[in-house]
C-alpha positions as CSV (number, residue, x, y, z in Angstrom):
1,X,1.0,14.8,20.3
2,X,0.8,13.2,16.9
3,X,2.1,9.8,16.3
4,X,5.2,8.9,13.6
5,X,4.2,6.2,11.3
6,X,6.8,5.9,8.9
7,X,10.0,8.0,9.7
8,X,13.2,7.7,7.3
9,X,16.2,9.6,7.7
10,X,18.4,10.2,4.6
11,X,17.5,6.9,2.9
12,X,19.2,6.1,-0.3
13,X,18.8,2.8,-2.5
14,X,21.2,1.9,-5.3
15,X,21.4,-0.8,-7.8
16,X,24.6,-2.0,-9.1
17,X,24.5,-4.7,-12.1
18,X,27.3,-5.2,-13.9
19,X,28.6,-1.7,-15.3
20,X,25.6,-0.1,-14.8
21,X,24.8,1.8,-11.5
22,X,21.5,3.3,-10.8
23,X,20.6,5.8,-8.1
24,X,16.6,4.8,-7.7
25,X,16.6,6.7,-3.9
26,X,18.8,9.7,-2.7
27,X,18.8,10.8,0.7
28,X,14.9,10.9,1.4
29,X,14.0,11.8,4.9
30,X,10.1,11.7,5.1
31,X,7.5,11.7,8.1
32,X,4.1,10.3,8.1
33,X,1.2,10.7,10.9
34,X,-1.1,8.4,12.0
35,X,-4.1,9.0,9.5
36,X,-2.9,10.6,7.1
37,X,-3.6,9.9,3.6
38,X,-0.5,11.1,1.8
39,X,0.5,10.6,-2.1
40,X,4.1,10.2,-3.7
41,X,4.0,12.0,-7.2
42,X,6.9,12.0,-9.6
43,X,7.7,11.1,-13.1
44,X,8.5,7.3,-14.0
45,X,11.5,6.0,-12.6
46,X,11.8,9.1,-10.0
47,X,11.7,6.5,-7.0
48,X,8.4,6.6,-6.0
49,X,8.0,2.5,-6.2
50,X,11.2,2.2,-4.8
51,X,10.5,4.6,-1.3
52,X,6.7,2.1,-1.3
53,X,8.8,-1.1,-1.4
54,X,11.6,0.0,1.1
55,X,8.2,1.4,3.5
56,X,6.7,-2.3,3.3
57,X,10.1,-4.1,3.7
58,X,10.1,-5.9,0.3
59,X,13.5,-4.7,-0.3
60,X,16.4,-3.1,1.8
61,X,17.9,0.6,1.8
62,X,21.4,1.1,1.0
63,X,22.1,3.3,3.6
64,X,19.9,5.6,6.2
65,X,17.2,4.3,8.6
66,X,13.4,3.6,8.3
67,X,10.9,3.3,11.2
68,X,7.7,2.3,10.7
69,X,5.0,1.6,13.1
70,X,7.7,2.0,15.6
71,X,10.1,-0.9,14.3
72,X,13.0,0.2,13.1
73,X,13.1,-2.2,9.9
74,X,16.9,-2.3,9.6
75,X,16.8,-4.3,12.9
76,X,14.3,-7.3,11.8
77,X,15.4,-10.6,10.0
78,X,13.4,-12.0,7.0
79,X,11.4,-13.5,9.2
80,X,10.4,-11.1,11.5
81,X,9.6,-8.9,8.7
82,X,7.2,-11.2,7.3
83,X,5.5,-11.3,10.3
84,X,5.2,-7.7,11.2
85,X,4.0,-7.1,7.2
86,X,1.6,-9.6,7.5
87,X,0.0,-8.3,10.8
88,X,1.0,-4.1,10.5
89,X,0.6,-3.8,6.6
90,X,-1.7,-4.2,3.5
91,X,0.0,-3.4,0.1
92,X,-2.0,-3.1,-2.7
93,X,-0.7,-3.4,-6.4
94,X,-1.3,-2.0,-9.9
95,X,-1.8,-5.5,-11.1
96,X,-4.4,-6.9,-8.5
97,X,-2.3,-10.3,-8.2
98,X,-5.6,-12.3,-7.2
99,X,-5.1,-16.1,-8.2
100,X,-7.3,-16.8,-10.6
101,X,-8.3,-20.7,-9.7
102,X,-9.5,-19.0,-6.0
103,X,-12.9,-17.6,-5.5
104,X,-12.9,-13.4,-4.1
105,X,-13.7,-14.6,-0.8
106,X,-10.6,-17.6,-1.0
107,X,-8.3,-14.7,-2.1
108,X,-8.9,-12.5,0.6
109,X,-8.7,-15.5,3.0
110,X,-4.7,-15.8,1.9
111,X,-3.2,-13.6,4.3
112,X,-5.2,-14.9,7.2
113,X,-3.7,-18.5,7.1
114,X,-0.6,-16.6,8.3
115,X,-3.2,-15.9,11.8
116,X,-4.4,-18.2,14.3
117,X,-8.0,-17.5,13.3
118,X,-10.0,-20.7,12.9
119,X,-11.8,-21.4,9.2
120,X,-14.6,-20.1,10.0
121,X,-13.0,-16.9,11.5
122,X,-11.3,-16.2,8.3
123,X,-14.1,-17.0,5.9
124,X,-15.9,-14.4,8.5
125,X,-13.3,-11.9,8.6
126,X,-12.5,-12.2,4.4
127,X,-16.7,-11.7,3.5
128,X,-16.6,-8.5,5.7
129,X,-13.5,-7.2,4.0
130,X,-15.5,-7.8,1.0
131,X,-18.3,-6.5,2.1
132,X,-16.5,-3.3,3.5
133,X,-15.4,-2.4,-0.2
134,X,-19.0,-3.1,-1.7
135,X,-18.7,-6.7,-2.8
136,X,-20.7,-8.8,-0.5
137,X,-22.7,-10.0,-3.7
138,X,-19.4,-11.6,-5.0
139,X,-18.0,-13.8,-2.6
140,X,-18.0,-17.0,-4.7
141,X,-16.8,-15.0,-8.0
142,X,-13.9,-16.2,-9.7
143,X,-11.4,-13.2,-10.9
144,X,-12.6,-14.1,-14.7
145,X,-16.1,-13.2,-13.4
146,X,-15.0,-9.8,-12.7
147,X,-14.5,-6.3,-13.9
148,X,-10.8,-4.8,-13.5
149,X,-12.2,-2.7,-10.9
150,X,-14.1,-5.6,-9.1
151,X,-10.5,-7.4,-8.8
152,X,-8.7,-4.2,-7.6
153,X,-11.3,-4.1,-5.3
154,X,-11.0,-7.4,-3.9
155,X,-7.1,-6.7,-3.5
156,X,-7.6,-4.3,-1.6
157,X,-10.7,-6.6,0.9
158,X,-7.4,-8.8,1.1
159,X,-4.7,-6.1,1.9
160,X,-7.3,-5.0,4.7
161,X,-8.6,-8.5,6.0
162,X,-5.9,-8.4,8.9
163,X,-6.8,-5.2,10.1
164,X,-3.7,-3.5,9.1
165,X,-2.7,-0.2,10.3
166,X,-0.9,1.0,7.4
167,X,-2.7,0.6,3.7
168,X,0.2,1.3,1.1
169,X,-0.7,1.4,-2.2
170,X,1.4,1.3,-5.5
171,X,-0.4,3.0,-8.2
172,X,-4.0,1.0,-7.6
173,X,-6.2,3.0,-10.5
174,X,-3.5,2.6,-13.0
175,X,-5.0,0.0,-14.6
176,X,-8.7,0.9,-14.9
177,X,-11.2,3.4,-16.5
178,X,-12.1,6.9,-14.9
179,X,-15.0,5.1,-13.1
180,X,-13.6,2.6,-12.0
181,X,-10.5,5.0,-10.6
182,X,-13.0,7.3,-8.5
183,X,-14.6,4.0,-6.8
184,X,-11.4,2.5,-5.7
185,X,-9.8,5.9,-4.7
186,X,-13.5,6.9,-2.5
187,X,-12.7,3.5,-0.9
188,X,-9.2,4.3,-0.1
189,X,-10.4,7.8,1.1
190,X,-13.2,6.1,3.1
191,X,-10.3,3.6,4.9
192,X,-8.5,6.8,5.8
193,X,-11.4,8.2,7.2
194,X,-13.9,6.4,8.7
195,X,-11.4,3.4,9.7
196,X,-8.3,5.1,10.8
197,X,-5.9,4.4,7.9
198,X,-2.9,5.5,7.1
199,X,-2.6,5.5,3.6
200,X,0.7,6.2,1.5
201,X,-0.5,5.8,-2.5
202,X,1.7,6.1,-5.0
203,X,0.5,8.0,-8.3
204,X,1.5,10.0,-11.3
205,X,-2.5,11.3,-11.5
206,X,-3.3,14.7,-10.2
207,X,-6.9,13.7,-10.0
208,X,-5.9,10.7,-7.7
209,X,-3.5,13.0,-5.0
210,X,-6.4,15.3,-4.9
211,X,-8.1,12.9,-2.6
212,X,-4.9,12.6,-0.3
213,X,-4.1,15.5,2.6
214,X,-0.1,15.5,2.0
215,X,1.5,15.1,-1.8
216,X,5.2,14.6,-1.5
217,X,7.0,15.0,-5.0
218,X,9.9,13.2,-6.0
219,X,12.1,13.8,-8.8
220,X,15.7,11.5,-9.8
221,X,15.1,9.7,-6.5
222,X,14.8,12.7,-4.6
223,X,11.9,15.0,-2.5
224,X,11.7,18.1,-3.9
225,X,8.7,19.4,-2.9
226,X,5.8,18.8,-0.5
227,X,2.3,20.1,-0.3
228,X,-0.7,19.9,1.7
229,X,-4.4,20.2,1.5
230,X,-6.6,21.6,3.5
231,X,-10.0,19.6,4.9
């Protein structure tokens, strides 16, 4: 029997400012399995973003439920959340958000202060993150010192250094070149597979939901079609 990862039942998000109201989520009910590497696909503004952030917890649903990782996220204070993100889930951004006065391996130490892992544990745990994602030559490298795919990879050494089971990922080649794309998306695809992954990715590339098994479209903050690939 396959195991639910992230189950939401007719969730909706709304924004309200002033006069203006905006429908950014309408009614989504989704399912994702345990390793599966699945894309969201849709045209800008069509709540792709939105249905990542409300997956990871960074904001709240209007109405219907979420479960992920079998917490049902309606149910958990600030504070729990940002425990069970920081121990269940590694988000990785367009903009790759490193700090620039921290060395590669200092910036994928960050979410391990949050553990009860010695120093040297986390300087351990960050170099093989690093390592994992081909940049065990870079440790002491500032961000300055780095291509724009050498930073995206090092975001995503530090959305992995805890060992998450989930890997969500909010449009992570849309800031670099074609080369630079295909390494970070083999890496995402290698995460899945050799590692155990889940992987939700946000993208409005074909190319880049070619290497996921499930697409799910969206359209005006709703799901209107799904498709899936074959091994």
């Amino acid at each position: 029997m396959s195991e639910v990862v992230i189950e939401t039942q007719n969730l909706t998000k709304e924004y309200v400012r002033d006069e203006f109201h905006v429908v950014a989520l309408k009614d989504v009910s989704l399912r994702v399995e345990k390793g599966e590497f699945v894309a969201l696909m849709g045209p800008s503004g069509s709540g792709k973003s939105t249905l990542l952030h409300l997956v990871a917890a960074m904001d709240r649903p209007s109405s219907g439920a979420i479960r992920v990782l079998g917490h049902n996220l309606g149910e958990l204070s600030e504070r729990e959340i940002a425990h069970w993100r920081n121990e269940h889930v590694g988000f990785v951004f367009q903009q790759f958000n490193l700090i620039p006065v921290l060395t590669a391996l200092e910036n994928v130490e960050l979410p391990l202060k949050l553990t009860n892992l010695s120093k040297v544990e986390r300087l351990e745990h960050a170099a093989t993150a690093l390592k994992l994602v081909g940049l065990g030559d870079r440790l002491k490298h500032f961000p300055r010192q780095l291509s724009g795919g050498q930073e995206q990879r090092v975001a995503i050494a530090r959305a992995i250094a805890t060992d998450p089971a989930l890997l969500l990922a909010d449009e992570p080649t849309g800031n670099l070149d074609a080369a630079s794309a295909q390494e970070i998306l083999q890496i995402l695809s290698k995460l899945n597979r050799d590692y155990g992954k889940t992987v939700v990715m946000v993208t409005h590339d074909p190319h880049a939901a070619e290497f996921a098994s499930k697409t799910h479209h969206l359209e005006k903050g709703e799901l209107i079609r799904e498709e899936t690939r074959s091994a």
